[in-house]
TORTORRO-631306 format. One record per residue (C-alpha): residue number from 0; residue in one letter; x, y, z. Coordinates in steps of 0.05 Angstrom, whole numbers, plus 5000, padded with zeros to 4 digits. Layout:
REM TORTORRO-631306
+-----+------+------+------+------+
| pos | code |   c1 |   c2 |   c3 |
+-----+------+------+------+------+
| NUM |    a |    X |    Y |    Z |
...
+-----+------+------+------+------+
//
This chain:
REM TORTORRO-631306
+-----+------+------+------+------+
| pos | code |   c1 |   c2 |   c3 |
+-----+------+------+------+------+
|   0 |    x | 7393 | 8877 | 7419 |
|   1 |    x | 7394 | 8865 | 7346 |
|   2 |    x | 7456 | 8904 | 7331 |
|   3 |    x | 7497 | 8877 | 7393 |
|   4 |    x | 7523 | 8817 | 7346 |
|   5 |    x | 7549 | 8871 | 7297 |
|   6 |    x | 7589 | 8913 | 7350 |
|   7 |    x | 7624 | 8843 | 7370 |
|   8 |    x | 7641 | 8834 | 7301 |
|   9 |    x | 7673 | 8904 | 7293 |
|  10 |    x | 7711 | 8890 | 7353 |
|  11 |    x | 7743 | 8829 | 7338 |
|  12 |    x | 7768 | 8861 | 7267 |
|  13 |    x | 7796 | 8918 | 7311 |
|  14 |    x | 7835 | 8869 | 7351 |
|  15 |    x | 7870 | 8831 | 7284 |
|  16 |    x | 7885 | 8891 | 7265 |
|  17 |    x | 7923 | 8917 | 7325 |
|  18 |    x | 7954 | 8851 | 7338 |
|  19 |    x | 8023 | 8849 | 7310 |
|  20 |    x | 8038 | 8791 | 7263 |
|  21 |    x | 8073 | 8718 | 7287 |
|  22 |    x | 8131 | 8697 | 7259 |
|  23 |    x | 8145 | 8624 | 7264 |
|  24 |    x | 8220 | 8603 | 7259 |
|  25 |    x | 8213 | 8552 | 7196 |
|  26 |    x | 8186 | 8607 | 7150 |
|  27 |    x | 8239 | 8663 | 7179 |
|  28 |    x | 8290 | 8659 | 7125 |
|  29 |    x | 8321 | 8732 | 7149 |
|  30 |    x | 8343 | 8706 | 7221 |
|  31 |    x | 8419 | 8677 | 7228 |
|  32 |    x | 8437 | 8641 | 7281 |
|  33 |    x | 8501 | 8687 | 7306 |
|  34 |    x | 8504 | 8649 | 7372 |
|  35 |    x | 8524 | 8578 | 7355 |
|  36 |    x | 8564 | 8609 | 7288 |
|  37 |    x | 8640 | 8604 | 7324 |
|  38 |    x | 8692 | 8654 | 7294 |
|  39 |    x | 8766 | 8650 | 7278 |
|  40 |    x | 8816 | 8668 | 7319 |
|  41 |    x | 8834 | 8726 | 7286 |
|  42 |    x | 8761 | 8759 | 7287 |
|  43 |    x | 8760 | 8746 | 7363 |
|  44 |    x | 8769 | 8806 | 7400 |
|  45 |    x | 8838 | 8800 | 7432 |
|  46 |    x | 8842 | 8823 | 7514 |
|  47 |    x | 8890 | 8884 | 7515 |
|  48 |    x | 8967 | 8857 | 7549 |
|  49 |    x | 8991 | 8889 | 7607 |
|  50 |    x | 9035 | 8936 | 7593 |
|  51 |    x | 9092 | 8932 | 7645 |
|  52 |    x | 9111 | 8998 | 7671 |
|  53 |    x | 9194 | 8977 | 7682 |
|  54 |    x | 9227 | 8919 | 7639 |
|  55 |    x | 9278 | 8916 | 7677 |
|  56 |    x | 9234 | 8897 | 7745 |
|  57 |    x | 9199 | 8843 | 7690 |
|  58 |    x | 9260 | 8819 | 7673 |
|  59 |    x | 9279 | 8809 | 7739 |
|  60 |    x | 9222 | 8780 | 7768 |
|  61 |    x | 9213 | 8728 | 7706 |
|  62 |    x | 9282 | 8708 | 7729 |
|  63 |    x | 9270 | 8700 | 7799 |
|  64 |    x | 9212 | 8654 | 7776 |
|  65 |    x | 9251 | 8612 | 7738 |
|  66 |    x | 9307 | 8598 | 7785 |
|  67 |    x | 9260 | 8573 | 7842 |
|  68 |    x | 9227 | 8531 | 7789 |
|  69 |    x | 9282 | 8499 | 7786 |
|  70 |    x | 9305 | 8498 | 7851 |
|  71 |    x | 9237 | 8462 | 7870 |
|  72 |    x | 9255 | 8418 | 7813 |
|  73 |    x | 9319 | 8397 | 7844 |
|  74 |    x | 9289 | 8391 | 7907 |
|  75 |    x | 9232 | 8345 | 7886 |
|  76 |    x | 9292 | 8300 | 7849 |
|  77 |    x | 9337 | 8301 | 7913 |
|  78 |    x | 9272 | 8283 | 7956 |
|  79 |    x | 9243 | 8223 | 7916 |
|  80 |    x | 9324 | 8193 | 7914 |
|  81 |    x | 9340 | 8207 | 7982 |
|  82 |    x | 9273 | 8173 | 8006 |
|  83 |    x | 9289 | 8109 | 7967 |
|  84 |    x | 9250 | 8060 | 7919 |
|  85 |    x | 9186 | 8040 | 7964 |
|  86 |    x | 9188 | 7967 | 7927 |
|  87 |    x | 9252 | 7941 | 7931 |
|  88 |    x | 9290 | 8003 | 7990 |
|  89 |    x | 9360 | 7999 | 7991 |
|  90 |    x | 9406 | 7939 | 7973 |
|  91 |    x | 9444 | 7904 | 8024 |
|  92 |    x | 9480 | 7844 | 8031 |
|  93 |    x | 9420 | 7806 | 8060 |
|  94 |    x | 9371 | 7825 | 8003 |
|  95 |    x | 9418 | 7807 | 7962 |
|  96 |    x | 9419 | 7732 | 7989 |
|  97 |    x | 9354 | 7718 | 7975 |
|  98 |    x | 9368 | 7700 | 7905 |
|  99 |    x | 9400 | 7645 | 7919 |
| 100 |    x | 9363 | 7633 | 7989 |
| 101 |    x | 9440 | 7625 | 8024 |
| 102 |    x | 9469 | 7675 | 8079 |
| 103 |    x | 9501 | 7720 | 8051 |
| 104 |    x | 9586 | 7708 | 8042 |
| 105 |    x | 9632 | 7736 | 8096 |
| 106 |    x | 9690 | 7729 | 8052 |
| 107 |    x | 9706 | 7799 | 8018 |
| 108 |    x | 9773 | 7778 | 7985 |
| 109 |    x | 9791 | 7751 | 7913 |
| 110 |    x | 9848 | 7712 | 7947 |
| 111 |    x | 9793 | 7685 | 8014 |
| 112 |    x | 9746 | 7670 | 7961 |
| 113 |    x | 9795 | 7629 | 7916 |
| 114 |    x | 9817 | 7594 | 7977 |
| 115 |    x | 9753 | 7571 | 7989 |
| 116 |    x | 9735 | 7541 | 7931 |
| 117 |    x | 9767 | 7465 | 7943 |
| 118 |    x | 9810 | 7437 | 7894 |
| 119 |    x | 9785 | 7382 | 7849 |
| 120 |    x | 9829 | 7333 | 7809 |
| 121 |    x | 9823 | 7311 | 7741 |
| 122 |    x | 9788 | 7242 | 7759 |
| 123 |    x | 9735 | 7266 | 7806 |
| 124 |    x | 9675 | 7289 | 7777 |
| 125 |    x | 9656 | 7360 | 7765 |
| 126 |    x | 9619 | 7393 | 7818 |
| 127 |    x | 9559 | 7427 | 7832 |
| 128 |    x | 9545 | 7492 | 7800 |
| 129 |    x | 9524 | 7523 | 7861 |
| 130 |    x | 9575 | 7560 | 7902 |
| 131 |    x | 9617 | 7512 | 7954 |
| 132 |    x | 9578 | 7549 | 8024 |
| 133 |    x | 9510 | 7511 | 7996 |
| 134 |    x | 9540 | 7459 | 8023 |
| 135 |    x | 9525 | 7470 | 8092 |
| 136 |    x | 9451 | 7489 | 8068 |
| 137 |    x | 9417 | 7438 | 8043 |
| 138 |    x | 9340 | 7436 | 8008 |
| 139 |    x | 9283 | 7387 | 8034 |
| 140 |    x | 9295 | 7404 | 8101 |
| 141 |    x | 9357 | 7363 | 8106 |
| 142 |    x | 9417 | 7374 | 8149 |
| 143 |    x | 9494 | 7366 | 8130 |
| 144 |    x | 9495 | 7306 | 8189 |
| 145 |    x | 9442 | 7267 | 8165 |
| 146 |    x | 9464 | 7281 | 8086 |
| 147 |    x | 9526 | 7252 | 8109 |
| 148 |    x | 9498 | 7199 | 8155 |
| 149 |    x | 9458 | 7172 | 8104 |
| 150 |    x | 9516 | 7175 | 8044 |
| 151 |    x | 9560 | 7137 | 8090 |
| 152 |    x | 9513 | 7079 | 8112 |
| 153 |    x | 9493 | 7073 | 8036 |
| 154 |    x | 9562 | 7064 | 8021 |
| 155 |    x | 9569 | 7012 | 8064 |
| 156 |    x | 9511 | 6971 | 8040 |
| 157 |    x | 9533 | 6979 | 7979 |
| 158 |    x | 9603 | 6949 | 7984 |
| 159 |    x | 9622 | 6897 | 7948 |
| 160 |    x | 9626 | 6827 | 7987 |
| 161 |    x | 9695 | 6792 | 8008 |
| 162 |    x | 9702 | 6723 | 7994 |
| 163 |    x | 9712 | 6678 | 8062 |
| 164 |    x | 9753 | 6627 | 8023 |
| 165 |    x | 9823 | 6673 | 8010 |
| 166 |    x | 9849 | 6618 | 7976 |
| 167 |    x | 9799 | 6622 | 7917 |
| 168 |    x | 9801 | 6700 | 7913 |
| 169 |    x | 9822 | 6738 | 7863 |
| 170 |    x | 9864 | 6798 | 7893 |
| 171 |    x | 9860 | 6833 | 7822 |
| 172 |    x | 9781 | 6816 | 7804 |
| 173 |    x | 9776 | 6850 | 7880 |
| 174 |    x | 9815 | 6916 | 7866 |
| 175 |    x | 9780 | 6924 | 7806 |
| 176 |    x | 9703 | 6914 | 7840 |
| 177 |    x | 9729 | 6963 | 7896 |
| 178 |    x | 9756 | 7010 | 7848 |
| 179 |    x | 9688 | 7004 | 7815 |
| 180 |    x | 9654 | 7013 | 7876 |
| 181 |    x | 9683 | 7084 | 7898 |
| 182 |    x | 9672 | 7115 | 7825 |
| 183 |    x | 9605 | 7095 | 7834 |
| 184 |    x | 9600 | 7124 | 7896 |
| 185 |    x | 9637 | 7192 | 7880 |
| 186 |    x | 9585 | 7195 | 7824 |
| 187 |    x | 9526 | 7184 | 7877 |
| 188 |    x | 9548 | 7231 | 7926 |
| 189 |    x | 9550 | 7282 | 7866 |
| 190 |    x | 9485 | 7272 | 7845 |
| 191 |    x | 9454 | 7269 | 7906 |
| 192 |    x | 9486 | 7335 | 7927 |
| 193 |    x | 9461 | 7369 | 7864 |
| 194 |    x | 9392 | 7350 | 7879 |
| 195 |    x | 9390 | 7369 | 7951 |
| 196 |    x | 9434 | 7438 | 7938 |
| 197 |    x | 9390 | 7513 | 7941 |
| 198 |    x | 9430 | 7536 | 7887 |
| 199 |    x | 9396 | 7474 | 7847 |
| 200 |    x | 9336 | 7495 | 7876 |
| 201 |    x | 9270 | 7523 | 7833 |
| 202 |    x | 9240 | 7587 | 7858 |
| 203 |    x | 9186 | 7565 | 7914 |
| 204 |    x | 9244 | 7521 | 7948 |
| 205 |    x | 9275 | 7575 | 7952 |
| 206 |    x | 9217 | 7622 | 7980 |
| 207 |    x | 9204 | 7574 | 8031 |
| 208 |    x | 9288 | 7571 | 8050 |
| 209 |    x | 9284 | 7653 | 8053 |
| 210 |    x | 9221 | 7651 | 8101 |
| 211 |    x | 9257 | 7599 | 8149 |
| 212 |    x | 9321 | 7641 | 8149 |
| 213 |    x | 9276 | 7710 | 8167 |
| 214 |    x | 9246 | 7663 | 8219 |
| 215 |    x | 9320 | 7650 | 8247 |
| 216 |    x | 9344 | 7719 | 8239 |
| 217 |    x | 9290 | 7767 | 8261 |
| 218 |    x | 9249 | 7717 | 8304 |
| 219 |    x | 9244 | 7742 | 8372 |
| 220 |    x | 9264 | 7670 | 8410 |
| 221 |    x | 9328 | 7692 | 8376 |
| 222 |    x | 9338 | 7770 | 8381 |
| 223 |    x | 9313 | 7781 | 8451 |
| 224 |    x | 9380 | 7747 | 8485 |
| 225 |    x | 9419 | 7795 | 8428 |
| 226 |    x | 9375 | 7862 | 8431 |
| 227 |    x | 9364 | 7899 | 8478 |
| 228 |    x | 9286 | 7920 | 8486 |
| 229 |    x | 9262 | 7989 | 8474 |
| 230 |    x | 9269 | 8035 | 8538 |
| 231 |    x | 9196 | 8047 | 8580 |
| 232 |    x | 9166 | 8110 | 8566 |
| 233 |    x | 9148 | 8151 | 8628 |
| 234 |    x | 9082 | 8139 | 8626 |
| 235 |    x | 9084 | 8075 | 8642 |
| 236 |    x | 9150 | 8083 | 8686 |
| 237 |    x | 9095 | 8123 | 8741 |
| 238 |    x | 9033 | 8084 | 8725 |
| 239 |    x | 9008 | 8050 | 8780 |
| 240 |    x | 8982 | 7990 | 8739 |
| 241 |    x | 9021 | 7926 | 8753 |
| 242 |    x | 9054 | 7892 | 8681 |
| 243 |    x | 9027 | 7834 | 8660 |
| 244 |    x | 9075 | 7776 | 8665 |
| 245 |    x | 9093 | 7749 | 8587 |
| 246 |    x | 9065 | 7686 | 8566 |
| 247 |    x | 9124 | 7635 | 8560 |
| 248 |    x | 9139 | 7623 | 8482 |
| 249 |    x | 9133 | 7555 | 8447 |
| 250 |    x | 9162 | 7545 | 8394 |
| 251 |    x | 9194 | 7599 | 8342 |
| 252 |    x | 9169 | 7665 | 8338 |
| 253 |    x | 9132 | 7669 | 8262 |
| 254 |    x | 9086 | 7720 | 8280 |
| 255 |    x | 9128 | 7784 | 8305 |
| 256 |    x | 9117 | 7853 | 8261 |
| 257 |    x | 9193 | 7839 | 8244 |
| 258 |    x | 9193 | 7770 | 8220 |
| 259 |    x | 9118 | 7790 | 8189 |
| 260 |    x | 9156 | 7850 | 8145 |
| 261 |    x | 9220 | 7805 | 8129 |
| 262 |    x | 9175 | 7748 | 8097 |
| 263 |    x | 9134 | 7800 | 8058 |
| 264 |    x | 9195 | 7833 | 8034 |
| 265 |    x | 9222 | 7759 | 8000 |
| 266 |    x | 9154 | 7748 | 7974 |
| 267 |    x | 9152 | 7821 | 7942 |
| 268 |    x | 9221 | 7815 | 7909 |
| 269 |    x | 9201 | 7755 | 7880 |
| 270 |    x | 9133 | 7783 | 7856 |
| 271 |    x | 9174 | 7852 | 7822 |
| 272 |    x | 9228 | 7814 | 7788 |
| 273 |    x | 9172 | 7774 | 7762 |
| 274 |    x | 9124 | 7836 | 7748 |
| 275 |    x | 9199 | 7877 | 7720 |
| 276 |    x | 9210 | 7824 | 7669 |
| 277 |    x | 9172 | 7788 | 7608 |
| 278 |    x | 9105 | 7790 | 7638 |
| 279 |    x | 9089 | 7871 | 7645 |
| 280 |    x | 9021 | 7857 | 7633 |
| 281 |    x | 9007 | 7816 | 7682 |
| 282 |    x | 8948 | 7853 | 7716 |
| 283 |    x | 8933 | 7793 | 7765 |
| 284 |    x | 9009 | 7795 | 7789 |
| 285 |    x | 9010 | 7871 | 7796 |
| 286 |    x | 8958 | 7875 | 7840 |
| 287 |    x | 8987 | 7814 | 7879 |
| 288 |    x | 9048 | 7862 | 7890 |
| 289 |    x | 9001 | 7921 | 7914 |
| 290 |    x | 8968 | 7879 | 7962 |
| 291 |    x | 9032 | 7861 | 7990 |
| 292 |    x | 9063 | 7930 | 7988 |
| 293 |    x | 9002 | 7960 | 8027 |
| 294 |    x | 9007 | 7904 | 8080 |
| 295 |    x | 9076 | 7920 | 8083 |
| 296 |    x | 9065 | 7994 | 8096 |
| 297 |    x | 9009 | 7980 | 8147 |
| 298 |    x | 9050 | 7931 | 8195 |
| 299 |    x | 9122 | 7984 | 8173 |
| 300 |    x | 9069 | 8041 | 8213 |
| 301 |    x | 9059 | 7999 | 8270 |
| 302 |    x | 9120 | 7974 | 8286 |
| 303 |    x | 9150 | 8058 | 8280 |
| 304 |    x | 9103 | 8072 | 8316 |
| 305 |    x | 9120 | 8017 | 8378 |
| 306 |    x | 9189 | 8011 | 8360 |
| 307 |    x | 9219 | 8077 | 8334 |
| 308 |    x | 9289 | 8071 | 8360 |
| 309 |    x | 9303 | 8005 | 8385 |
| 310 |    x | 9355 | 7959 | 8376 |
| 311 |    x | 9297 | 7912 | 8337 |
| 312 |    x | 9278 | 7974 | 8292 |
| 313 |    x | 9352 | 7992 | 8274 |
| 314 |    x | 9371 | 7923 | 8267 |
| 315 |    x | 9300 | 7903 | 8212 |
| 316 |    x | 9317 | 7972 | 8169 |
| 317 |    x | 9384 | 7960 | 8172 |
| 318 |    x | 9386 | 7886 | 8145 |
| 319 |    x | 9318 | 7886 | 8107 |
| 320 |    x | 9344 | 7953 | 8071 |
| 321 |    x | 9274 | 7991 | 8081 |
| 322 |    x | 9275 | 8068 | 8071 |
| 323 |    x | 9220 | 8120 | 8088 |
| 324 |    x | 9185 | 8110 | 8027 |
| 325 |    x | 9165 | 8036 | 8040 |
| 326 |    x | 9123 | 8063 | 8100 |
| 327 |    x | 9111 | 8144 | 8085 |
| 328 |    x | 9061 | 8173 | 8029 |
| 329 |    x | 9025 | 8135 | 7966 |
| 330 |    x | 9055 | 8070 | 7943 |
| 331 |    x | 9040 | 8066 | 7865 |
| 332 |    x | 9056 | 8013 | 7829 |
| 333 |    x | 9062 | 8029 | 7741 |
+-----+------+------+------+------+
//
């Protein structure tokens, strides 16, 4: 037993001898960190390039590549014209009115349009700066009878009393008040018709003029006795279930997917020649216009789907100027 603590002891010294050393990473000063080191280009070892076999099939088949590159290109520029702008379509006559919130003009000639315009002599007063058909489209809800109506009874009021005794009257102090009278009134009627004109009008006058004319135009109380409805599929030509009679309308139709696209059409021109102007950064108008545009392209979906065909289809895309793109793929607005 007494030498057991001595064979433990030569043991352990065996062990730190056969043990190999530890190296600890601070006190390696030999090792170099290759891996995170990043070489040049040039020391990199370059991947060996294909060598082609026939330059002349190379040749020929890096020009085939490049002509249908830019064939697609010419495609993809064809496409995205042909398809149309998905904010504002195509132009037509009726967008075109909606600046000025007035039908638009069925006179085509210089001479037709010259004639139109009355002539004015050199004592009457200037007139309005709107153009002469405003006249039978008034602002404020007003008519061209009751404008009139009310002109004419004002005049009258307004006249200047006739003495009862003739033999005290002045014939030339009564020319003179009468003369006054109608120069006042030519100015009145001027002014007056200035104020109540759409071509006077600011712009939410004239939103609210557009959305009454879509209402007249599109409104089905209007188009049903002028288009004819879209012909009955077969299904429903052999179904056995009996139609359901049509509730009577009341009043003007404002809630049709036509009249619905027209008014959203007015209010999105007037939102991208706002957004198209001085105020590009306008983040709470741009996505005003989105909003719009996608509720556009939602009820533009439906009303394909329903209506592809019709009369009432042809006649909406036809007036309103909507092309494929206003309804078909993303709608991005930059």
């Amino acid at each position: 037993m007494a030498g057991r603590p001595q064979c433990q002891t030569a043991i352990r010294g065996l062990r730190e001898t056969v043990k190999p050393p530890v190296h600890r990473w601070w006190t390696d000063s030999h090792r170099t960190f290759s891996s995170s080191i990043r070489r040049p280009k040039s020391q990199q070892k370059q991947k060996p390039r294909r060598v082609t076999e026939d330059s002349y099939a190379f040749h020929h088949s890096k020009q085939r590549k490049e002509a249908n590159m830019a064939r697609q290109t010419e495609l993809r520029e064809k496409r995205s014209t042909g398809i149309g702008d998905p904010i504002r379509g195509v132009p037509t006559p009726f967008i075109e009115s909606l600046g000025s919130a007035l039908p638009p003009q069925t006179t085509t000639n210089d001479e037709e349009l010259a004639n139109a315009t009355p002539s004015l002599s050199p004592e009457q007063p200037p007139p309005s700066p709107a153009f002469a058909a405003d006249e039978d489209h008034l602002n404020y809800y007003i008519t061209k009878p009751e404008f009139e109506g009310s002109l004419d009874y004002s005049r009258v009021l307004s006249e200047p009393l006739v003495s009862v005794e003739r033999e005290r009257a002045d014939p030339v102090k009564e020319a003179e008040e009468a003369k006054a009278h109608e120069a006042g009134h030519s100015t009145a009627y001027e002014a007056i018709s200035r104020i109540v004109s759409l071509g006077n009008a600011n712009n939410k006058e004239r939103t609210r003029a557009n959305i009454q004319r879509i209402i007249d135009t599109f409104g089905r109380h209007n188009t049903d006795s002028q288009l004819k409805p879209k012909a009955p599929s077969l299904q429903s030509t052999y179904s056995t279930i009996a139609e359901l009679t049509p509730t009577p309308r009341a009043g003007p139709d404002t809630g049709s997917s036509e009249v619905q696209i027209g008014i959203l059409t007015a209010k999105i021109r007037v939102l991208a020649d706002r957004y198209e102007g001085p105020n590009r950064n306008d983040k709470v108008n741009k996505r005003n216009l989105r909003l719009l545009l996608h509720r556009r392209q939602k009820l533009l979906k439906y009303m394909h789907k329903r209506e592809r065909g019709s009369q009432r289809w042809t006649n909406m895309i036809e007036k309103l100027g909507l092309t494929e793109a206003t309804w078909k793929g993303q709608i991005a607005v930059e």
